[in-house]
C-alpha positions in Angstrom: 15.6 16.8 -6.7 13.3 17.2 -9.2 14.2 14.0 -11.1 13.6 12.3 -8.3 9.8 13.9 -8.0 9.3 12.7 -11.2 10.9 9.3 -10.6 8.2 9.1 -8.0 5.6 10.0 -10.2 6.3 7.5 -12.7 6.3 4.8 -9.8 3.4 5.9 -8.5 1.4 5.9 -12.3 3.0 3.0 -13.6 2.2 0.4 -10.7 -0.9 -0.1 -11.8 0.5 -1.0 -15.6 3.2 -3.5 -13.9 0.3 -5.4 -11.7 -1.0 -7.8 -14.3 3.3 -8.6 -15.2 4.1 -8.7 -11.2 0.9 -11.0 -10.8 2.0 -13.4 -13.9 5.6 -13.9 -12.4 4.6 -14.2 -9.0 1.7 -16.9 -9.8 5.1 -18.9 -11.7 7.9 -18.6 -9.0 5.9 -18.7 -5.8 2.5 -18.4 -5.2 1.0 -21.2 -6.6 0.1 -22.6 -2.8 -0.8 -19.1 -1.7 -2.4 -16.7 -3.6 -2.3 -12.8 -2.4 -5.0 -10.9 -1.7 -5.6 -8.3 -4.3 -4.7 -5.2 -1.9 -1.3 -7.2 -1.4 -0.8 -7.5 -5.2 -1.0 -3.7 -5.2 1.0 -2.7 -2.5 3.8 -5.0 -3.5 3.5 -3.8 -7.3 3.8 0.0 -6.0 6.9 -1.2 -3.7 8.7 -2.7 -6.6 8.3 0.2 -8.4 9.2 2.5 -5.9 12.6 0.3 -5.0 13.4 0.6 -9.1 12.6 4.6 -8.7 14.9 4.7 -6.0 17.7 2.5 -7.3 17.6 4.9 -10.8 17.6 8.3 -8.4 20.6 6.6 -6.6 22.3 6.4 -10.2 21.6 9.7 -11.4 23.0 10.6 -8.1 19.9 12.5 -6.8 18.3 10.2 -4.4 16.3 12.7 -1.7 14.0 10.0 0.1 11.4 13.1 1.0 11.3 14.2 -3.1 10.7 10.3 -4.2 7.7 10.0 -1.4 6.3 13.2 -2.4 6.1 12.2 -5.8 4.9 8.9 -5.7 2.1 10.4 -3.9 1.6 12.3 -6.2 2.1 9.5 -9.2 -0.6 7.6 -6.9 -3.5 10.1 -6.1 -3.0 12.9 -9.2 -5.5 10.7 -11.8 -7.8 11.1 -9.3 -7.6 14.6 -8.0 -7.1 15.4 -11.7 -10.7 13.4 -12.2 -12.5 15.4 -9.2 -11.4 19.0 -10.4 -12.2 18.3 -14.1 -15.8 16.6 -12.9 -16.6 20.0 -10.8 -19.0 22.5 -12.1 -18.7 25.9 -12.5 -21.0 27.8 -10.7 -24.2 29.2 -13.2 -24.4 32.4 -11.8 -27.0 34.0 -14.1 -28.0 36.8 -15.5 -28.6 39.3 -12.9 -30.4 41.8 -15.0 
């Protein structure tokens, strides 16, 4: 189960690295007529990833739908929530002499 978390994770962080290769062989098979949206781009790029997360979980023999959701949430959001907690401040308390 946990391979398949981190499956997830990897999905979920490397979408974003496969876009510009997704969008390059797209643009030369099929959308030279119709172009997609940039949200569509994105959301296509994560699926791909996701189905080659799943189909590697399948072949380790590990595939747990819930664990490979969970973790490409995580893959997804984590650079950001990682980003918000580092930018927060600790409170300056003073001295309270």
């Amino acid at each position: 189960m946990l391979s398949t978390v981190i499956l997830g994770i990897l999905a979920g962080l490397g979408a974003p690295y496969a876009e510009p290769h997704v969008k390059k062989g797209l643009e030369d098979l099929l959308l030279s007529d119709a172009p997609m949206s940039a949200m569509e781009l994105r959301m296509f790029t994560f699926s791909l990833c996701l189905v080659a997360a799943a189909i590697l979980a399948w072949i380790f023999g590990d595939g747990s739908a819930l664990a490979l959701a969970i973790g490409s949430a995580l893959g997804v959001f984590g650079p950001r929530i990682i980003d918000r907690i580092q930018k927060r401040k600790t409170p300056d308390y003073g001295d309270d002499e």
